[in-house]
N, C-alpha and C positions, 0 to 999 in steps of 0.2 A: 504494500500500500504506500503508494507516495505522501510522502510527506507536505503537509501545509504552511505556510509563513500566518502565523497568527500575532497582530500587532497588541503588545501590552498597555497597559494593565490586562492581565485575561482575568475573567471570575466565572467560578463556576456558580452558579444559580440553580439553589431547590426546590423542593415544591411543601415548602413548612410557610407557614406562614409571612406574608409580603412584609418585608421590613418596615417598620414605624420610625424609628430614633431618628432623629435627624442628623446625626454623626454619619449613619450608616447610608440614609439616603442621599448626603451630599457625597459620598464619596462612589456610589453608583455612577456618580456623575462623569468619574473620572475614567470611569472605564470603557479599553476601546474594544474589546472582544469578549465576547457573551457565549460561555455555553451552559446551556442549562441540562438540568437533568429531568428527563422525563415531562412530568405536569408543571413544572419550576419553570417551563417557557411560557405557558399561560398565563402565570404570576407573572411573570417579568414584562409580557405583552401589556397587563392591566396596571402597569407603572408607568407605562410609557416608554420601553424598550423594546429592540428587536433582537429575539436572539440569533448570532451567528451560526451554533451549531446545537440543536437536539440530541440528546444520548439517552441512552437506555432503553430499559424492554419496549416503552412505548404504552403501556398499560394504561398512564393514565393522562396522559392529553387529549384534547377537547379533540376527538378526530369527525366532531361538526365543524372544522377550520379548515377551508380546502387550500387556501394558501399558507404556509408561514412565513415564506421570503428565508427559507435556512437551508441551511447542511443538515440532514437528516439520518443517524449512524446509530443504526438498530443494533443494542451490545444483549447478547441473549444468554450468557451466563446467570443459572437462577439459582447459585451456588452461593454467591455476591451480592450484595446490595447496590442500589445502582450506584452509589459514592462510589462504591472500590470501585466498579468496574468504568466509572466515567473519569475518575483521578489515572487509571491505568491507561486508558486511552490517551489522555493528555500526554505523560509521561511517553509513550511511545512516538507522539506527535513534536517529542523534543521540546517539549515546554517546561521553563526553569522554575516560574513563579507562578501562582495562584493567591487569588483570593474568595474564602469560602462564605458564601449568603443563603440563609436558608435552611441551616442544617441542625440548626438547635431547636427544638419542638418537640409536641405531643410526647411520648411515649420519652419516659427518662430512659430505657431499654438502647432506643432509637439514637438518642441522643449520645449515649457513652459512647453503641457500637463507633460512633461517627468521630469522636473524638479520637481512639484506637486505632480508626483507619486512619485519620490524621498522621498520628504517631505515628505507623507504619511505612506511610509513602514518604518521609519528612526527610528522605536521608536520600530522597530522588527528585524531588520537586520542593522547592519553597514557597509555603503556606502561610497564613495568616485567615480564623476565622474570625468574621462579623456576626454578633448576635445584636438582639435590641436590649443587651445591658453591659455587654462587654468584648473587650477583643482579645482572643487567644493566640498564641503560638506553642509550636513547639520545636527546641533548637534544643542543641548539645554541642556547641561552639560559647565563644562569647561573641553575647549582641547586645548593639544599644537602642533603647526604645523612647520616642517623645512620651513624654509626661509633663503633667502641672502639678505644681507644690500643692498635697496633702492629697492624692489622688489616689486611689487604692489599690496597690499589688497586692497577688496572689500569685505566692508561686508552690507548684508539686514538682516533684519526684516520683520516679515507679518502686525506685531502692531506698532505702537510709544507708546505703553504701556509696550515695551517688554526693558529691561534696559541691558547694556552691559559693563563690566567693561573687560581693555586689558591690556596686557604688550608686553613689544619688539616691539610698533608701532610705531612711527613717532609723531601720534599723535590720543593722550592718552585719552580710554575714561574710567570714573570710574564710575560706578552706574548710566550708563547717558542714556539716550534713542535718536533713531533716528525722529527729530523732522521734517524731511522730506525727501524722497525717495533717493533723490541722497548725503545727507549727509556722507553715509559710502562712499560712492564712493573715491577711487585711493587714500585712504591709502598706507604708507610706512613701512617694515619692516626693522630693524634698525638691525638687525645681522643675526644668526645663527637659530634661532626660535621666535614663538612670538605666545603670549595665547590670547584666548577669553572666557571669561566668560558670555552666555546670561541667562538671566530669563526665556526664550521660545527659539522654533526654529529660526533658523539664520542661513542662509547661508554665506558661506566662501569662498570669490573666489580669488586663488591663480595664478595671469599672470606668467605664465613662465617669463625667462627672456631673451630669446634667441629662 
């Protein structure tokens, strides 16, 4: 299958619920490639988008729409959820960065599996998800993230083997590990930005502020 030139920002687009926050809505703005998954093109139709590419089984799109003006790439693994199998296709299409809309909803089941796939592909493409209360990552490098003074990190680990050392937090961890689940919980960012350096994967989760 030949490959495609798709100009970034790309986001992938789901079919949870259409985004509200206004964080998240301006930053739809910025994006120049749209592939949605499945019913996640009809949402994004009803914002006022066109999607570039449709993926997955196809189950659940309005197919009373005889136009969509898209690439239409029927992925029939029913082993998979359409994430994994629409974040796989990307990745084969040589796509380096994504960002995720749509994928935190209904079913908290729904929700982790989507996280996990996150984590999964994270070491093949660069992610970053959008929900209507926060922004997630997940890296195992050191990264710097914008933030405003008194803004609320949260950061996890899979291990308490996995060591974390930070700057710009509130409260500062160096070479330390999290020694129980809710330990990273509702950190404080103290300016403009503020880093995390993990040994392993870690998620990043940034509360809007408003």
């Amino acid at each position: 299958m030949q490959k495609m030139k798709y100009e970034s920002p790309n986001a992938l687009f789901g079919n949870g619920p259409s985004p509200t926050h206004p964080i998240v809505k301006d930053r739809l703005k910025s994006i120049n490639t749209f592939f949605c998954v499945d019913g996640g093109a009809d949402k994004l139709i009803t914002m006022g988008y066109t999607p570039d590419v449709i993926l997955g089984d196809l189950d659940s799109i309005d197919k009373g729409k005889k136009v969509y003006n898209s690439t239409i790439v029927y992925l029939e693994d029913q082993s998979k959820n359409d994430l994994e199998k629409s974040i796989s296709w990307c990745v084969k299409q040589g796509i380096k960065e994504l960002e995720l809309f749509g994928f935190s909803y209904g079913r908290d089941d729904h929700h982790l599996a989507n996280l996990f796939i996150m984590k999964d592909f994270s070491d093949k493409v660069k992610m970053k998800m959008y929900t209507d209360k926060s922004l997630i990552f997940c890296i195992n490098e050191h990264s710097t993230f914008l933030s405003k003074a008194n803004q609320t990190v949260s950061i996890f680990t899979f291990t308490n083997k996995t060591t974390i050392t930070t700057t710009g937090l509130k409260y500062a961890l160096k070479n330390s590990s999290l020694t129980y689940p809710s330990q990273g919980v509702s950190n404080l960012a103290i300016g403009s930005s503020f880093s995390v350096t993990p040994s392993d994967w870690t998620f990043i989760i940034i509360n809007y502020m408003k």
